[in-house]
N, C-alpha and C positions, 0 to 999 in steps of 0.2 A: 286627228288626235289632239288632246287638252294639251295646254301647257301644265308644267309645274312651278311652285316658288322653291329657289333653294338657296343656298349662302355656301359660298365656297372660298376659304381663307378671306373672309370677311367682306366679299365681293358679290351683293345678291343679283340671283339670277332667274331670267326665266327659259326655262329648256321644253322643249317635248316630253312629254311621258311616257317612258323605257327607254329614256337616252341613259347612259351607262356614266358611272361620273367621271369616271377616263375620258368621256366621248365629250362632257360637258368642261370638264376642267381645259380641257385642249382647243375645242372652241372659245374660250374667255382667255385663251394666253397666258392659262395657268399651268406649268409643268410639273407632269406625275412623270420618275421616270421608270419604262417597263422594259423587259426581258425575254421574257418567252412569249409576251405580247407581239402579234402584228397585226396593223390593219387590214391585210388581204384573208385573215385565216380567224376562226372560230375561238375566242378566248375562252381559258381555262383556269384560269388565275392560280396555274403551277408555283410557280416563283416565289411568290409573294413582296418580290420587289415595289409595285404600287401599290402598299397596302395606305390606306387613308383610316383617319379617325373619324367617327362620325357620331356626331352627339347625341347620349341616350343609348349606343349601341356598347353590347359587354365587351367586344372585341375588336380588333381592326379587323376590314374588310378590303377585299381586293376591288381596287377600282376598274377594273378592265373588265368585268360581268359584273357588278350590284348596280343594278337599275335605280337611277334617283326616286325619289317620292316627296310631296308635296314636304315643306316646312324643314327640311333636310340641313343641318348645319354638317359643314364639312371641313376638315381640318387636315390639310397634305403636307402639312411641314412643323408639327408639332413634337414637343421632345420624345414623345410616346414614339410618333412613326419616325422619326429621325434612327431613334435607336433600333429599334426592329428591322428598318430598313438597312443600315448600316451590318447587324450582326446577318442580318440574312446574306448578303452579299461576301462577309468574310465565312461563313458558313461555305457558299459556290467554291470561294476559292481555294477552303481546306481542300476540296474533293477533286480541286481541277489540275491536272498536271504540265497543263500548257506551257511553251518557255514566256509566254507573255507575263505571268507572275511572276521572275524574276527582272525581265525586260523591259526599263520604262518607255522605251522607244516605242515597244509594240501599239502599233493604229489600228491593226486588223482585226484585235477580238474586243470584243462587246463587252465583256466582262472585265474586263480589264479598265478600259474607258469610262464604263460605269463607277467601277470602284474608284477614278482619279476624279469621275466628276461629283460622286456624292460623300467624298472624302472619308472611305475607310481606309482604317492603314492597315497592319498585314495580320492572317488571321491570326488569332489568338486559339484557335481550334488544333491539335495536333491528329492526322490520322495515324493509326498505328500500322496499318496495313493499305498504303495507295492502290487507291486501280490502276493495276497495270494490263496490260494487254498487247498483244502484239499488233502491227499498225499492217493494217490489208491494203496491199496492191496490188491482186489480183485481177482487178477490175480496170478498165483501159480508160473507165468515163470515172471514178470515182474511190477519193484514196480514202480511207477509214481508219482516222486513230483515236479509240474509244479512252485513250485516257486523257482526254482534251475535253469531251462531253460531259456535259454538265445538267442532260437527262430534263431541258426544254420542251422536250419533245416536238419543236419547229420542225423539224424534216418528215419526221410521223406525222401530223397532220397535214405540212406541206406536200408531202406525196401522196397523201390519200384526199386533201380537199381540192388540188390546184394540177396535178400531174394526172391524178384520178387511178394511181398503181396498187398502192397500199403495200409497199415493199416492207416499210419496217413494224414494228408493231415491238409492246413493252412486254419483259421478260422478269424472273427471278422477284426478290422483292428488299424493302430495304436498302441497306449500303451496296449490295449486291444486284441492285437492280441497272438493268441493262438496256441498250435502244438494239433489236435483236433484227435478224433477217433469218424468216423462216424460224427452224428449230434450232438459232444462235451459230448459223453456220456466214463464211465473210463472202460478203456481198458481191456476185458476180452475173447480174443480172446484161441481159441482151435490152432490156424496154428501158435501162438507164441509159440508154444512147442517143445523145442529142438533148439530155433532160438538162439535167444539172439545179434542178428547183429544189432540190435537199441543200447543195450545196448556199447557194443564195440565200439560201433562208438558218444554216448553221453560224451561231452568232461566235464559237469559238473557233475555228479549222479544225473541228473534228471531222470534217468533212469537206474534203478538195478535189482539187480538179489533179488528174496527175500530171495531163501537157502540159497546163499554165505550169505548173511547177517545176515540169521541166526547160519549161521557156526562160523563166524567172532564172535559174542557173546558170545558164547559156548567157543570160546578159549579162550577168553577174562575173 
C-alpha cells in the first residue's frame, strides 16, 4: 500500500493510504480526544467529539473513519473545532443524568473527564423533560441505569463485535431514542454471565456490575 503526503497541525507527514486521521494524528503524538471511539471496535463517528478541520472541506469531519488523502491539511485544534468540540460535549451533558455532573471528584465517567480536559464548563443547554427511567437490577451480572447513557452505543457494538451476542440494539428516535433489549424490555439475559464486555466498554456507569457494587459498600 502507497504512502500519502499530509500536514497535521502544521506537522507534515507521511502515512499509509486508508489510515484514518485519528489513526494518523495518534501515531505523530498528536491528540484528537474521542468518545464513542475505541480501538478494539468498528468506528462510527457518533459523537462527534473528534471532529477535525480539514482544509477545502465545507464541514468538520470526524476523525476516527475519514481516511487521509494525498495533500490533506489538517487542523485539530482550531477555533472552529475547539468550539463544536466544546458545545458538543455540553450538548452529552444536558442529556446525561449521572451524579458525576455535579461531582467534581467523579474519575470514573468519561464524560465527565473529558469535559475537565477540554475545558467545557456547564451546559448552557436546558432540558425540559430529562430521561428518566428506572435503574434495572434484575439481572445478577448487569445493573442498567439508562439515565446515565449518553446513547455511544459502545456496549451495542461491544456485544455484537467482541462478545458476538448482539443483546442490545437501538430503539425510538430523537430525544427519545433509547439503547434497547429486545422489544425495550430490562435486561435479563442468562449468556450475560461471566461477560461483563458492555460493561468495560460503558464510558458513563450506565452500565455496572452489581457484585462490585455491592463489594464497594461493604468496604465503604
Amino acid at each position: 500500500m502507497s504512502k500519502v503526503k499530509i500536514e497535521i497541525d502544521g506537522k507534515p507527514l507521511n502515512v499509509l493510504e486508508g489510515t484514518t486521521i485519528l489513526k494518523a494524528a495518534q501515531d505523530a503524538e498528536i491528540n484528537i480526544p474521542t468518545l464513542c471511539h475505541r480501538p478494539d471496535l468498528t468506528p462510527e463517528g457518533l459523537c462527534r467529539v473528534c471532529v477535525v478541520e480539514v482544509k477545502g472541506a465545507p464541514r468538520l469531519v470526524a476523525s476516527c473513519h475519514t481516511p487521509v488523502s494525498d495533500g490533506m491539511v489538517i487542523h485539530t485544534r482550531s477555533p472552529r473545532v475547539v468550539t463544536s468540540r466544546k458545545t458538543v460535549i455540553e450538548l452529552l451533558l444536558a442529556g446525561h443524568t449521572g451524579p458525576c455532573v455535579t461531582d467534581e471528584c467523579a474519575g470514573d465517567c468519561e464524560l465527565h473527564n473529558l469535559a475537565a480536559e477540554q475545558e467545557a464548563g456547564a451546559p448552557r443547554f436546558r432540558v425540559k423533560k430529562p430521561r428518566q427511567y428506572a435503574v434495572e437490577e434484575i439481572s445478577p451480572y448487569v445493573k442498567r441505569d439508562m439515565g446515565r447513557c449518553i446513547l455511544c452505543r459502545r456496549c451495542i457494538r461491544a456485544c455484537a463485535q467482541i462478545a458476538k451476542k448482539d443483546i442490545f440494539s437501538m430503539a425510538y428516535r430523537g430525544f427519545l431514542s433509547k439503547v434497547v433489549v429486545d422489544c425495550d424490555i430490562p435486561l435479563n439475559k442468562e449468556v450475560c454471565k461471566d461477560c461483563g464486555i458492555c460493561i468495560d466498554h460503558c464510558p458513563t456507569s450506565a452500565l455496572t456490575n452489581p457484585k462490585l457494587a455491592e463489594l464497594k459498600q461493604e468496604v465503604a
